[in-house]
C-alpha positions as CSV (number, residue, x, y, z in Angstrom):
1,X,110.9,107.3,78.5
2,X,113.3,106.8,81.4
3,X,114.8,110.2,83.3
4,X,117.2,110.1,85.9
5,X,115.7,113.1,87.4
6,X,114.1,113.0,90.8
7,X,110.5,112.3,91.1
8,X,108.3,114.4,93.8
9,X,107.0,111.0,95.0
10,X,110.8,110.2,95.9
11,X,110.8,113.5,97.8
12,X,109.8,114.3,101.4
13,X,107.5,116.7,101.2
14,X,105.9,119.8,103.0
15,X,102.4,121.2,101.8
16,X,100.9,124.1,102.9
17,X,97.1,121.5,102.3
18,X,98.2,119.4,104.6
19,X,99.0,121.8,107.5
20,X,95.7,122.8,107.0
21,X,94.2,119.5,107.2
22,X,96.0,118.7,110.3
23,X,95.1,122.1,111.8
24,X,98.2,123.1,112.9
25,X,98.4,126.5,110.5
26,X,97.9,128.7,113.0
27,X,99.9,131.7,113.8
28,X,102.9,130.2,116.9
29,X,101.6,126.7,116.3
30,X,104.1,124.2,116.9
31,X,104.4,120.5,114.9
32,X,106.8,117.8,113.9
33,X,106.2,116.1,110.6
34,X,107.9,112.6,110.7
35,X,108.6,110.4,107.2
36,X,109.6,106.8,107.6
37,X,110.2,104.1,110.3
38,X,112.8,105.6,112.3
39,X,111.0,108.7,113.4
40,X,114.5,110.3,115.0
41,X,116.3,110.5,112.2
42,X,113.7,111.5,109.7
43,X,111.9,114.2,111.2
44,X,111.5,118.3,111.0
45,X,110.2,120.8,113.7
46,X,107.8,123.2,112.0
47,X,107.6,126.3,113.9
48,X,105.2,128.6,112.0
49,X,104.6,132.6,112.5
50,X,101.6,133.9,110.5
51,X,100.8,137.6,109.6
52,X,102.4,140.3,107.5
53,X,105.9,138.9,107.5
54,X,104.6,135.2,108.1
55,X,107.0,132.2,108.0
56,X,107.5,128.5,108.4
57,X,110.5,127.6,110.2
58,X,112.3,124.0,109.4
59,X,114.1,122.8,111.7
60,X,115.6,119.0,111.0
61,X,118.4,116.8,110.6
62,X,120.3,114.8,108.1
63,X,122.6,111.8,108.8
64,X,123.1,109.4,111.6
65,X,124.5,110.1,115.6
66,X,127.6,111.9,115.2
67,X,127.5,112.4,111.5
68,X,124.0,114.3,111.8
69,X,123.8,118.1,110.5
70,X,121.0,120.4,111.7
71,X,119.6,122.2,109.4
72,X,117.5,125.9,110.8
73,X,116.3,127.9,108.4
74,X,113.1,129.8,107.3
75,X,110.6,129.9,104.2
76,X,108.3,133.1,103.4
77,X,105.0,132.4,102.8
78,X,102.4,134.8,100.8
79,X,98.4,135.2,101.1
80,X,96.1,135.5,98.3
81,X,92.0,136.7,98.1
82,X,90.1,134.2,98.2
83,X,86.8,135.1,96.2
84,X,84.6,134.3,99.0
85,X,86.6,136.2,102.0
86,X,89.4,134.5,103.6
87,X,93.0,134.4,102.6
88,X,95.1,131.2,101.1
89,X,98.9,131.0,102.1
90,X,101.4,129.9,99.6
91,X,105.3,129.4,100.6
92,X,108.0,131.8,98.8
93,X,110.7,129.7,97.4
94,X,114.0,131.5,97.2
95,X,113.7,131.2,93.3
96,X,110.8,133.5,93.4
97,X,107.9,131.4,92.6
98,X,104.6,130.9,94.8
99,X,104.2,127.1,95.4
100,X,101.8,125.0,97.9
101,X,104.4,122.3,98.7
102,X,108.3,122.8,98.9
103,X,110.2,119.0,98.8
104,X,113.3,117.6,100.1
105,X,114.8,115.1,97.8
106,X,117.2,112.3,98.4
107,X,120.7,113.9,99.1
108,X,119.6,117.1,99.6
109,X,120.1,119.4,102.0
110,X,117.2,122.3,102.2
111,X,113.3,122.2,101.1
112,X,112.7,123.7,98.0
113,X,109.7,124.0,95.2
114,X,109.4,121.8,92.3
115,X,111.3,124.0,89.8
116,X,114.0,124.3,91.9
117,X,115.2,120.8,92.0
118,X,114.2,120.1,88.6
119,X,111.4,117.1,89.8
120,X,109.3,115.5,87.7
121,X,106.0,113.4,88.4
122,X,106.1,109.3,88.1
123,X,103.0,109.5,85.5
124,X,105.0,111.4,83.3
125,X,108.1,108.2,82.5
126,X,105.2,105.7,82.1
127,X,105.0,105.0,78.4
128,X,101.3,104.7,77.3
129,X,101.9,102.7,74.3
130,X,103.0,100.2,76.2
131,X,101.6,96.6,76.6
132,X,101.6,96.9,80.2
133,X,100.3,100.1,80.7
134,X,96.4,98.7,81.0
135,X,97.7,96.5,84.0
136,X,99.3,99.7,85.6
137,X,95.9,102.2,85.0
138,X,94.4,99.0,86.4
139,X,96.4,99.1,89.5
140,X,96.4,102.6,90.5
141,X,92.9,102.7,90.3
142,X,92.7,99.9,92.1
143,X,94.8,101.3,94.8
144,X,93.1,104.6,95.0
145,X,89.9,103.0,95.6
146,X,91.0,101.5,98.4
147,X,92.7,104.6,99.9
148,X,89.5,106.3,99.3
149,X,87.4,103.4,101.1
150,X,90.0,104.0,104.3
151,X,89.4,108.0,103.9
152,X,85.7,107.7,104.0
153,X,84.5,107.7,107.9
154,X,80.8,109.4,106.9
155,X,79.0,108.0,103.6
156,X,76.5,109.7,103.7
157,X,75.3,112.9,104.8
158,X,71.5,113.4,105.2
159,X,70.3,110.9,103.3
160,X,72.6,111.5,100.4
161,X,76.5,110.4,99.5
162,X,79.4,112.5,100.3
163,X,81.6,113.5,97.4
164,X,83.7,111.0,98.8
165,X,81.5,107.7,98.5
166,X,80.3,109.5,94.9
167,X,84.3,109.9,93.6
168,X,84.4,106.0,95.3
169,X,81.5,104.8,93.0
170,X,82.7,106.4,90.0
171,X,86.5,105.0,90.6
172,X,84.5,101.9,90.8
173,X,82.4,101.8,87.6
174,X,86.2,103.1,85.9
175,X,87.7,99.8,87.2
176,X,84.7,97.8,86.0
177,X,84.5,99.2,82.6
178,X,88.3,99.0,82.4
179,X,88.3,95.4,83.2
180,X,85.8,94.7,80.7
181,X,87.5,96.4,78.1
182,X,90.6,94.2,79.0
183,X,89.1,91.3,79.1
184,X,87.4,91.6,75.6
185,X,90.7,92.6,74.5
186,X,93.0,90.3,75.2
187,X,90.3,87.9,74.9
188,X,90.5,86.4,78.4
């Protein structure tokens, strides 16, 4: 089915996992998060202040030379237990909800969550009925692998696989028994 409705992969995007993975979710810690080729005009200081009254503060512009608006503006974030000790932060949307990731779609002017801007995910207009959709699963498991082969910088660990190589090798055996199935199939 086809929606006209934004898609979070058309979206720029701020997650509170990938902060943490880039280690810069640190109470004062400083960063820039840059999307595109033109790293001037698609860009946003991230200024973030942790503790009880913790926030992320955005800091970016839209539009070209003369026509560019700054945008300076806060968003809340919240902690939660974690069962082992430790505390997990989620943003505050101004709608209410806890999210990990606010987004920034095309024409639009502040970050938000999900349910804010109405989003949707790509998987969700792919019709599974479809004679094509075999090629597609194909393809995007084709193209994880790979991102997974670039991600992987330590196979194994002390004699044994990471769960990295392990979710590689069973992405694999998907493809393989994918394209057998396809292949019997269609008869090919």
């Amino acid at each position: 089915m086809w929606s006209s409705r934004y898609t979070v992969e058309d979206c720029r995007v701020v997650a509170i996992s990938t902060l943490k993975k880039q280690e810069i979710f640190y109470d004062g810690a400083y960063g820039i998060i840059s999307w595109g080729t033109t790293p001037y005009q698609n860009q946003a200081e991230l200024i973030i202040k942790l503790g009880t009254n913790g926030y992320i503060r955005f800091r970016y512009g839209i539009g070209c030379d003369e026509d560019r608006v700054i945008f300076d503006y806060s968003i809340h974030l919240t902690t939660t237990s974690c069962y082992f000790g430790g505390v997990r932060y989620w943003f505050m949307c101004n709608c209410g909800k806890r999210v990990g990731a606010v987004y920034l779609p095309p024409n639009a002017r502040y970050f938000a969550c999900r349910h804010c801007y109405g989003l949707t995910y790509n998987s969700r207009s792919v019709n599974r009925r479809s004679s094509f959709y075999s090629f597609i699963k194909l393809f995007n498991g084709d193209e994880k692998a790979e991102k997974l082969r670039e991600e992987i910088t330590r196979p194994y660990y002390r004699g044994l696989p990471t769960k990295k190589l392990r979710r590689l090798y069973k992405l694999d055996q998907e493809n393989a028994a994918y394209i057998n199935l396809l292949t019997t199939r269609e008869g090919l």
